[in-house]
C-alpha positions as CSV (number, residue, x, y, z in Angstrom):
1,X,-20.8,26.6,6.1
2,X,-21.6,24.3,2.8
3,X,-21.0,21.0,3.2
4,X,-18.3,18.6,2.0
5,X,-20.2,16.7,-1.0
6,X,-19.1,13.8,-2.8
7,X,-21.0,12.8,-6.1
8,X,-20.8,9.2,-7.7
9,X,-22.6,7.8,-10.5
10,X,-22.6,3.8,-11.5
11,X,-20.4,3.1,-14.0
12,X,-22.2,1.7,-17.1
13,X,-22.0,-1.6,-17.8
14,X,-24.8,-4.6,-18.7
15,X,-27.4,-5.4,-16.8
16,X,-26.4,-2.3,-14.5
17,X,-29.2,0.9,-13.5
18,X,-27.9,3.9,-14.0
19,X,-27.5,5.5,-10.2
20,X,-26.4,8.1,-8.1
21,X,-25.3,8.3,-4.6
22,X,-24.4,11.7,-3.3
23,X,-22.8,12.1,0.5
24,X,-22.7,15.2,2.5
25,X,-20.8,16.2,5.7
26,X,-21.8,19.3,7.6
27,X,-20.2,18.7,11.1
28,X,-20.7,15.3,13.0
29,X,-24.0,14.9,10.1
30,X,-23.5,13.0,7.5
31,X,-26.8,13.1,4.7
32,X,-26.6,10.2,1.8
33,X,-28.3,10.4,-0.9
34,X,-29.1,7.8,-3.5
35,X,-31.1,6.7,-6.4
36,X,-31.9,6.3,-9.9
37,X,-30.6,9.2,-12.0
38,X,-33.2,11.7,-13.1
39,X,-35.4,10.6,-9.8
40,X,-35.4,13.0,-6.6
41,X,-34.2,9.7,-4.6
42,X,-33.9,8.9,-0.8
43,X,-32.3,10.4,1.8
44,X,-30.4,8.7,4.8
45,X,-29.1,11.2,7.8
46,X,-27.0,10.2,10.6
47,X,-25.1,11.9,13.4
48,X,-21.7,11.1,14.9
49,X,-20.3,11.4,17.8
50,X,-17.3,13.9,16.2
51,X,-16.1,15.2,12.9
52,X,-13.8,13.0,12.5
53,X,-16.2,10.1,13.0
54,X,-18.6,11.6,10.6
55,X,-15.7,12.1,8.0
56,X,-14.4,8.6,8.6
57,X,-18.2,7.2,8.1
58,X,-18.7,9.0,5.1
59,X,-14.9,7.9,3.3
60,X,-16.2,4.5,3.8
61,X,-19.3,4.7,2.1
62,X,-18.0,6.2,-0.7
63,X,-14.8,3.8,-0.8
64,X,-17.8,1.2,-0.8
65,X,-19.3,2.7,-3.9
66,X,-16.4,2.7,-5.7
67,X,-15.7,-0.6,-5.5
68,X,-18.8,-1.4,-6.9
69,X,-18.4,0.5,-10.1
70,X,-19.2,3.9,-9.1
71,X,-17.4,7.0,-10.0
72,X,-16.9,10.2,-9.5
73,X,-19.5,12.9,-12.0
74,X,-21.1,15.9,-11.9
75,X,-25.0,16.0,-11.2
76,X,-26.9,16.7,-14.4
77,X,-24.6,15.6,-17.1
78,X,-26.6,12.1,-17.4
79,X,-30.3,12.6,-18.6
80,X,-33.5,10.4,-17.3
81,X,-34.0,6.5,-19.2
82,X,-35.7,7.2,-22.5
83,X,-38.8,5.9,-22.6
84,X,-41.1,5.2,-25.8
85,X,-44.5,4.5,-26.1
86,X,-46.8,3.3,-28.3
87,X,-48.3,6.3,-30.5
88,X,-50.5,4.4,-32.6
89,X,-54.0,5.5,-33.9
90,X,-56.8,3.8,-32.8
91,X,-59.7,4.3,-35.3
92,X,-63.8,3.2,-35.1
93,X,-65.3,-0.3,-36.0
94,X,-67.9,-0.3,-37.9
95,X,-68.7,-4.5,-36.7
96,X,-71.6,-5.0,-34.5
97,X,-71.1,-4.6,-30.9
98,X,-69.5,-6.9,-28.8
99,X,-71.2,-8.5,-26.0
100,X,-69.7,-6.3,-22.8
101,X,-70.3,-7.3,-19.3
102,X,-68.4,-5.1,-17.6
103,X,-66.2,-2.1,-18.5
104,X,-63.7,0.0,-15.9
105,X,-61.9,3.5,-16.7
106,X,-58.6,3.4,-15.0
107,X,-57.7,6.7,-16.3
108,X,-54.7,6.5,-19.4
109,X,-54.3,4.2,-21.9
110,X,-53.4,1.0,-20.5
111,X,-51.0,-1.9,-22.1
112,X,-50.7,-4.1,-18.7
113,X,-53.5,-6.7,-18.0
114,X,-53.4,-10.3,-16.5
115,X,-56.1,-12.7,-15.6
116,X,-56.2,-15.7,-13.3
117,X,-58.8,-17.6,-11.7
118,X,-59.5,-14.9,-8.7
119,X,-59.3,-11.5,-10.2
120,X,-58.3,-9.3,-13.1
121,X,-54.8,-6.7,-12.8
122,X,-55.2,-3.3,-15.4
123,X,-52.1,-1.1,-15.4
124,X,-52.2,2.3,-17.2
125,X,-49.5,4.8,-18.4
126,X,-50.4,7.2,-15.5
127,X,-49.2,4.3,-13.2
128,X,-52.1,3.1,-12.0
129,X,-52.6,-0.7,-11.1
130,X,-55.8,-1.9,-10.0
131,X,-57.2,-5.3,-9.3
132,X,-61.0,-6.2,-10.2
133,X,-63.1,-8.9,-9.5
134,X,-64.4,-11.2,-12.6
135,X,-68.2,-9.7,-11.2
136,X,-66.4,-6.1,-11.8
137,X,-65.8,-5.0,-8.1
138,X,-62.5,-2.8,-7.7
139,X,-60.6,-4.9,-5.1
140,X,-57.5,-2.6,-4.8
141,X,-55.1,0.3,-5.9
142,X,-51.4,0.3,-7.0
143,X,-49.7,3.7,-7.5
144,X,-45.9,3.0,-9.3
145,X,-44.0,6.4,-10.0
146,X,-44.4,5.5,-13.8
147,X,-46.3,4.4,-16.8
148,X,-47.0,0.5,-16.5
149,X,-45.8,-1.5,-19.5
150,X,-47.0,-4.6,-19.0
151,X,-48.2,-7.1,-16.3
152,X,-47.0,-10.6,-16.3
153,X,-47.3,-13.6,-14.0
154,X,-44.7,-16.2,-13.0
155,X,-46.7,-18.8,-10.9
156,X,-47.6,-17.2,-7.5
157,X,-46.0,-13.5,-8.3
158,X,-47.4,-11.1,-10.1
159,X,-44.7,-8.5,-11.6
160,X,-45.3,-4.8,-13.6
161,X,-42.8,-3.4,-15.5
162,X,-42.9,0.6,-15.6
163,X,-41.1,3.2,-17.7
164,X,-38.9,3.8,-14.8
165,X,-37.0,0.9,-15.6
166,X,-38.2,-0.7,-12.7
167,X,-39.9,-4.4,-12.2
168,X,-42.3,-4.5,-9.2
169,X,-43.6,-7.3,-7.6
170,X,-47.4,-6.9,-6.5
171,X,-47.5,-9.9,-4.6
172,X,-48.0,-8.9,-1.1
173,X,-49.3,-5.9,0.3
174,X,-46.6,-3.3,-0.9
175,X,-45.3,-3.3,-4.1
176,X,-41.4,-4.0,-3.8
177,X,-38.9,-3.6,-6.3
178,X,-37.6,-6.9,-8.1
179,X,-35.7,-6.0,-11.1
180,X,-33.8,-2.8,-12.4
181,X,-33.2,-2.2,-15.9
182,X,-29.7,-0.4,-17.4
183,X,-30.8,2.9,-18.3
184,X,-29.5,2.6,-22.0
185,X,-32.6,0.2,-22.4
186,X,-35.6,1.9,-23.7
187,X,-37.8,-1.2,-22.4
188,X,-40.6,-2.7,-24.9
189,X,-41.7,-5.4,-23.6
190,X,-40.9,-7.8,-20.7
191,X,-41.7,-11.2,-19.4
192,X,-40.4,-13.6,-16.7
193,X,-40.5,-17.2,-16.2
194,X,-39.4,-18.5,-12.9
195,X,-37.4,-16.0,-11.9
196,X,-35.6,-15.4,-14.9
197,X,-36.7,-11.8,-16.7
198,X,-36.8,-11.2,-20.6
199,X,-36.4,-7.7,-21.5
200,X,-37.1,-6.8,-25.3
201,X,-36.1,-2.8,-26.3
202,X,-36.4,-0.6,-28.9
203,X,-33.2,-1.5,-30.5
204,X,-34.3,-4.9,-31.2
205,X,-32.1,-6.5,-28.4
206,X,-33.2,-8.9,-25.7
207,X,-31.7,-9.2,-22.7
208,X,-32.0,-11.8,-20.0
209,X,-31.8,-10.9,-15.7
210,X,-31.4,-13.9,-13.0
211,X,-33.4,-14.2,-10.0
212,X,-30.8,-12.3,-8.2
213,X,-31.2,-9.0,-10.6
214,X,-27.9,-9.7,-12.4
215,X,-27.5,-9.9,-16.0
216,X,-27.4,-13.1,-17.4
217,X,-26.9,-12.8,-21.3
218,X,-27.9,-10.5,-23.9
219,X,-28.3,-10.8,-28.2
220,X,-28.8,-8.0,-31.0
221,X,-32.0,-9.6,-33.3
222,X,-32.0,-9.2,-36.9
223,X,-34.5,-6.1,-36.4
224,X,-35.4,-3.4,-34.4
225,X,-38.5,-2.4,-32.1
226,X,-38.7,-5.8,-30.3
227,X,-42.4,-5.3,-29.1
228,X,-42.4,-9.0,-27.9
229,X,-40.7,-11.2,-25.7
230,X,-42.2,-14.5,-24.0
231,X,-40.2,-17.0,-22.0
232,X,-40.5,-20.8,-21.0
233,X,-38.4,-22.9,-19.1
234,X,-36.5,-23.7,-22.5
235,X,-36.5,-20.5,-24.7
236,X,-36.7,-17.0,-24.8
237,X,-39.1,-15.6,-28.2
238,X,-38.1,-12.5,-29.4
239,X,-40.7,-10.0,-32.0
240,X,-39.2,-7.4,-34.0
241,X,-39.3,-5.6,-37.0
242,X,-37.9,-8.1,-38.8
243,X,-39.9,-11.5,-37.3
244,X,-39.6,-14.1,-34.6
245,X,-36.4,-15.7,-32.9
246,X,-36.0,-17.9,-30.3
247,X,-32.6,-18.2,-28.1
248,X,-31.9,-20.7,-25.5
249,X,-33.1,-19.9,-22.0
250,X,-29.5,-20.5,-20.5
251,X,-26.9,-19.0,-22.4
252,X,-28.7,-17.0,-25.3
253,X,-27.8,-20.0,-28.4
254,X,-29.8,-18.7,-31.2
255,X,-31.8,-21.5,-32.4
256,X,-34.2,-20.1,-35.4
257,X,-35.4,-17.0,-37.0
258,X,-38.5,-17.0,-38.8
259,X,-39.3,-13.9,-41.1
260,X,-42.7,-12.6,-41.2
261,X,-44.9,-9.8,-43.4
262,X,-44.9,-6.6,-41.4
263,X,-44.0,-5.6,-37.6
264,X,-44.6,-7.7,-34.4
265,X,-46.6,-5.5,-32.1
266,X,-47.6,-8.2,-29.8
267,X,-46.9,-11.7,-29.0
268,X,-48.8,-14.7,-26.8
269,X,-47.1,-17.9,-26.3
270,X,-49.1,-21.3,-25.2
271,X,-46.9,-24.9,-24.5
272,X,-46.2,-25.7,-28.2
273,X,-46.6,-22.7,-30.1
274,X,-45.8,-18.5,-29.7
275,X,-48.1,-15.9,-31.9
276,X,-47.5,-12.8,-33.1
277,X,-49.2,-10.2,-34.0
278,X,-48.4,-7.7,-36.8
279,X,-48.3,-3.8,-38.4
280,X,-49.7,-6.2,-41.8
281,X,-53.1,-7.4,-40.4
282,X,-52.0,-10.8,-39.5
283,X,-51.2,-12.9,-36.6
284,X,-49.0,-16.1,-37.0
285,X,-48.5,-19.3,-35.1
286,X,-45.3,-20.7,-35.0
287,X,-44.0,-23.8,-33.8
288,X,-41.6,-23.4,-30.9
289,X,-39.2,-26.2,-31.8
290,X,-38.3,-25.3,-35.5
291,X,-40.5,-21.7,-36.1
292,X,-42.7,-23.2,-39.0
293,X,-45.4,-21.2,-39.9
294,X,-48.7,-23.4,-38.8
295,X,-51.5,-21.1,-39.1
296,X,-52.2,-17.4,-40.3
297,X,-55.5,-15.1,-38.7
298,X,-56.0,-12.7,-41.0
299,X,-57.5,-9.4,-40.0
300,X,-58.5,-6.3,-41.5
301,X,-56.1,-3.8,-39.7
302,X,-53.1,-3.8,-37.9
303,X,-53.2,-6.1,-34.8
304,X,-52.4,-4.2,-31.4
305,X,-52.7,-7.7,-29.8
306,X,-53.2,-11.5,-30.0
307,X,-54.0,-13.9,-27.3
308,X,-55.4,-17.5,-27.0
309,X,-57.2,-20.1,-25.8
310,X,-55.5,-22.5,-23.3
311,X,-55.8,-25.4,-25.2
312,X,-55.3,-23.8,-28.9
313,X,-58.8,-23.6,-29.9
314,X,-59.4,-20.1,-30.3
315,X,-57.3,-17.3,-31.3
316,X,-58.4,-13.9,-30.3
317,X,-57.0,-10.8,-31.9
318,X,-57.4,-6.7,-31.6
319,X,-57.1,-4.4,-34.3
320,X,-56.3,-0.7,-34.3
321,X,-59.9,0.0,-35.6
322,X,-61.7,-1.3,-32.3
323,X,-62.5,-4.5,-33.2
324,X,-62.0,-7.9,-32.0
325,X,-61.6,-11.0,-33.7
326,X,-62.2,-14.8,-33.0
327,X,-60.8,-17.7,-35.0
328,X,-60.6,-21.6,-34.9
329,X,-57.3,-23.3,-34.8
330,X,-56.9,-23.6,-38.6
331,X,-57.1,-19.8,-39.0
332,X,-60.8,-19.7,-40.4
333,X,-62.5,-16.5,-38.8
334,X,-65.3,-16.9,-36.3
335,X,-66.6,-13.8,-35.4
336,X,-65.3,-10.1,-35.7
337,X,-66.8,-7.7,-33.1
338,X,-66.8,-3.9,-32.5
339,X,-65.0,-2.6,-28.5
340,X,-67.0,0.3,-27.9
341,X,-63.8,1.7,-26.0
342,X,-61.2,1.7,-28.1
343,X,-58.4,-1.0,-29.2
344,X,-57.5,-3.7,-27.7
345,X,-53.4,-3.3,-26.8
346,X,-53.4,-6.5,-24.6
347,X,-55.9,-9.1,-24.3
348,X,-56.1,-12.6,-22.1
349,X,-59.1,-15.3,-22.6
350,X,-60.1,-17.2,-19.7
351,X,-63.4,-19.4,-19.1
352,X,-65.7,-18.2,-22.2
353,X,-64.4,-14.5,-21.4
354,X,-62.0,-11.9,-23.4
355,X,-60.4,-9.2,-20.9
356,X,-59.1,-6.7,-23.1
357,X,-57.1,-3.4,-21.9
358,X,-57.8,-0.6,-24.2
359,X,-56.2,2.9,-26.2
360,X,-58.6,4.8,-23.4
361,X,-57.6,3.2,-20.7
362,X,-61.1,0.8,-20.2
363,X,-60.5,-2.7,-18.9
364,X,-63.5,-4.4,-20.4
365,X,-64.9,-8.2,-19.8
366,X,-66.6,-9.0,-23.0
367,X,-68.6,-12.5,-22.8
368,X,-66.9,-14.8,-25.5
369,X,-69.8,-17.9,-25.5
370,X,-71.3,-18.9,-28.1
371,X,-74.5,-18.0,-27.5
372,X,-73.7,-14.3,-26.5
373,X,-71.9,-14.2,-29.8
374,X,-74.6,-15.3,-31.7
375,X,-77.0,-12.9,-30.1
376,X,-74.0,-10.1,-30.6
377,X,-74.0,-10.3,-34.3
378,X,-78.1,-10.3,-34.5
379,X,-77.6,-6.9,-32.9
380,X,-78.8,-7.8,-28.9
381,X,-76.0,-6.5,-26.6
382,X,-76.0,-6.9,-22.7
383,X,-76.2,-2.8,-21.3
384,X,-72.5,-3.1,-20.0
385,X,-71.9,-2.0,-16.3
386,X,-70.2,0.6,-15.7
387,X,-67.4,-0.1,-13.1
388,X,-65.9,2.5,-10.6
389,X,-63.6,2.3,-8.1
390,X,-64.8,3.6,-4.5
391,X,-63.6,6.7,-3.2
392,X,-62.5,4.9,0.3
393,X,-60.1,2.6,-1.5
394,X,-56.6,3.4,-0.6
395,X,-53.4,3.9,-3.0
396,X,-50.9,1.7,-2.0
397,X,-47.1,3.2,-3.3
398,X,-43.8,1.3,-3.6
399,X,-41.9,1.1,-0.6
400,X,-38.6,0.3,1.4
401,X,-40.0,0.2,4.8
402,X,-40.7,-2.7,6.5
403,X,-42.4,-3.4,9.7
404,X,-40.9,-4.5,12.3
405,X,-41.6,-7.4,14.9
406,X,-39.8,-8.9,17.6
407,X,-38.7,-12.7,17.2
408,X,-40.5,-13.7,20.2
409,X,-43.4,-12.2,19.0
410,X,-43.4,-13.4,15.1
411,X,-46.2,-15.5,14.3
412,X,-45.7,-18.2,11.6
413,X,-44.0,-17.7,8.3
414,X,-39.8,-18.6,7.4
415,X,-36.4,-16.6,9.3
416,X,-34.1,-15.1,6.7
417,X,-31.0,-13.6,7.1
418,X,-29.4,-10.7,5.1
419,X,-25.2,-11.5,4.5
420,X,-22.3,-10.2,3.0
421,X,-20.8,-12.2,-0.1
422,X,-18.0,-10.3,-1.7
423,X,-19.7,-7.1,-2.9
424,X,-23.3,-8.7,-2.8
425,X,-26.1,-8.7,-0.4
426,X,-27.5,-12.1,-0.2
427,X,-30.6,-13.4,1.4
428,X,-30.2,-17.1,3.1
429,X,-32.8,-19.3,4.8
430,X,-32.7,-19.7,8.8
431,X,-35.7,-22.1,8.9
432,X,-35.1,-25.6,9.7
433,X,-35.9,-27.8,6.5
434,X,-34.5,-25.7,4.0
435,X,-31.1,-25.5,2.5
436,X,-28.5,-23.0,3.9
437,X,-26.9,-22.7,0.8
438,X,-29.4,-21.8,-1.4
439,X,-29.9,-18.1,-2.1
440,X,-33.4,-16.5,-1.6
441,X,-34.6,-13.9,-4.3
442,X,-35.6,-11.4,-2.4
443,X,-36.3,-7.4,-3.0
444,X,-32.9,-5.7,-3.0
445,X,-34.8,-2.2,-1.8
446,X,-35.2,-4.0,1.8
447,X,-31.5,-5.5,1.6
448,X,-28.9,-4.9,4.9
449,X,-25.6,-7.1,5.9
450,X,-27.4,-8.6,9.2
451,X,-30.2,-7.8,9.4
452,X,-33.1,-10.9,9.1
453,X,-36.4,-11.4,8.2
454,X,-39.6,-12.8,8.7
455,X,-41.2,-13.6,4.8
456,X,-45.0,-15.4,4.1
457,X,-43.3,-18.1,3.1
458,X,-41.0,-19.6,0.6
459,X,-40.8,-22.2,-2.7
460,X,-37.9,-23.5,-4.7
461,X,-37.8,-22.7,-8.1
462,X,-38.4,-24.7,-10.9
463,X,-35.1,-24.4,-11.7
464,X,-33.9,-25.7,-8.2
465,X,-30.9,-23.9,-6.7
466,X,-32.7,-21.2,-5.0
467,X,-35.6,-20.2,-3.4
468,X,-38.0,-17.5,-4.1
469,X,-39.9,-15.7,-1.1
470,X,-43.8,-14.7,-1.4
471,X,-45.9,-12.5,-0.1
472,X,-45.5,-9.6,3.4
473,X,-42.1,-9.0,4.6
474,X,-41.2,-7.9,8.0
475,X,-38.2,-7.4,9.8
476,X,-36.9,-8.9,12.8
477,X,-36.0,-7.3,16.3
């Protein structure tokens, strides 16, 4: 006997994934499927006590989905995201050789890299993330189910975009899903601050998700191939084909458009000013209240990425011939220095060190002092170290499951409850000392009407108006 199937796909709209969710009734069994279109998805069974129970469960589920914009299709009419990535040919330097600590192979090319005080994050386009120590010890092992875009930071969190359309957060353990991007978005680039994601695409929009995962406003630029997008508490910057925009934070308000000579193919933001780097050999500073043009690094190929100093001093940049470049303020070049392991598609300078991430996939610490400069370009190089990861380290894949511990047993951390509002699963605090009212952004994967919580802790936002939980997860008895 086949069973009685019922196929829904979410109705596009902004801000919305593309999903299915599939239920089957064989008997007193009910099997629900669900996922994001083009994936193999999960698969929930349950048993009923009769038929008609089974039947009745199953008409409500469905009559659920419905409501929330699903509709009735037939499997395999709606194709997998699209997904680009950058193609671009990485030639040889023929600059001296920069002064390399440390170099690691993840494995593919690699675009994601961020660097605080405690360790460095690589992310490839195999979907490999791995965190390594500023000595160059391999610390841990991501596995997301697609290439990584980029990595970004937004105070405590740490979030990687993948071509799956998906925003993780790699802030505890497990990596949980935090954002889902409509599948009519061939994603660029993305960025968050305080909650609040930027997502630049191929068709030169950006778009802007709240802290809850729900669109908040989106604007066409004046070109296409948006290959940057950085946010501040103020402004959203947006790099395209065509040049740089900003729009308001809150409500998308264009505020300025400022032409430039070639393609942005990468952008780096400090507190007064954004850079971009571009297809024409340049990288520009702009002014992020009015977009005036206040300095110009010339290179001698097209620049893969930019980055800079925390205070403004230095501006690094990577060309598609393997070099890397270092300049003063005013734009005057400093020093121009060959990889040895390809270009430099993202880059981050922190305490007299460049971490680049390369076209072969190397995450490379290259020591950025003067004096190791100087000694560079007279031709005496440090032997780098070659960095692998050990074979004991484990692979640690996105998941839904949590673990579960009973209240009496729960050991520190802050109670949160899982409730019903309209059609939305919100997450409250139960904690004494917090507000009730406020929301918690929390990883809708792990969502269910009832069910509560036991998170790391908790902090407002900068924002105010709702909180934002950190670190392990577990779920309440």
């Amino acid at each position: 006997m086949a069973p009685q199937t019922t196929y829904l796909e979410l109705s596009e709209d902004a801000g919305s994934a593309h999903k299915f969710y599939e239920v089957a009734v064989l008997g007193t069994q009910v099997t629900i499927t669900y996922g994001r279109i083009g994936e193999q998805g999960q698969t929930k069974v349950s048993a009923f006590a009769s038929a008609e129970k089974a039947e009745a469960a199953a008409a409500r589920k469905v009559g659920e989905k419905i409501r929330k914009g699903y509709a009735p299709a037939v499997r395999g009419m709606r194709q997998r995201r699209a997904v680009t990535r950058r193609t671009m040919v990485s030639g040889r330097s023929t600059a001296s050789q920069a002064p390399v600590l440390w170099r690691f192979a993840s494995g593919a090319a690699a675009f994601g890299i961020f660097v605080d005080e405690d360790r460095c994050w690589v992310g490839n386009q195999s979907g490999d993330v791995y965190t390594v120590t500023h000595g160059g010890t391999v610390t841990g092992h991501f596995r997301l189910p697609d290439g990584v875009k980029c990595i970004v930071a937004d105070d405590f969190w740490i979030y990687a975009g993948a071509d799956d359309g998906k925003v993780y957060d790699l802030s505890g353990k497990v990596p949980r899903v935090a954002y889902e991007i409509a599948e009519d978005v061939d994603i660029y680039w993305l960025d968050i601050d305080d909650g609040v994601l930027g997502v630049s695409d191929r068709e030169g929009r950006i778009t802007t998700i709240d802290h809850e995962d729900e669109f908040q406003w989106a604007r066409t630029g004046e070109g296409s191939a948006a290959w940057m997008v950085r946010c501040d508490q103020e402004a959203v910057y947006h790099g395209h084909s065509r040049g740089v925009a900003r729009y308001d934070a809150a409500d998308g308000t264009p505020v300025w458009h400022t032409g430039l000579d070639g393609q942005v193919l990468f952008g780096w933001q400090d507190h007064g000013a954004v850079y971009a780097g571009t297809s024409h050999n340049k990288v520009y500073r702009l002014g992020k209240r009015d977009g005036a043009v206040e300095a110009v690094y010339t290179c001698d190929g097209a620049v893969f990425s930019c980055a800079a100093a925390p205070d403004g001093r230095f501006v690094f940049a990577g060309d598609n011939h393997s070099s890397v470049y270092c300049f003063d303020r005013s734009g005057n070049r400093l020093w121009k220095l060959a990889t040895g392991c390809g270009s430099a598609y993202s880059m981050q300078f922190l305490d007299d060190r460049l971490y680049i991430v390369t076209t072969n996939g190397t995450l490379a610490c290259v020591d950025a002092n003067e004096e190791a400069i100087r000694a560079a370009q007279g031709g005496t190089v440090p032997e780098p170290v070659d960095v692998k990861a050990a074979s004991s380290l484990a692979v640690v894949r996105p998941s839904a499951v949590l673990e579960s511990v009973s209240v009496s047993h729960a050991d520190g951390g802050i109670m949160v409850e899982c409730v019903r509002e309209g059609d939305r699963l919100r997450v409250r605090v139960l904690s004494p000392g917090y507000d009730p009212g406020w929301n918690v952004q929390f990883p809708k994967g792990v969502r269910e009407a009832g069910a509560r919580y036991l998170v790391e802790g908790v902090r407002s936002s900068e924002r105010g108006g709702y909180y934002r939980a950190y670190g392990d997860i577990r779920r309440l008895l």
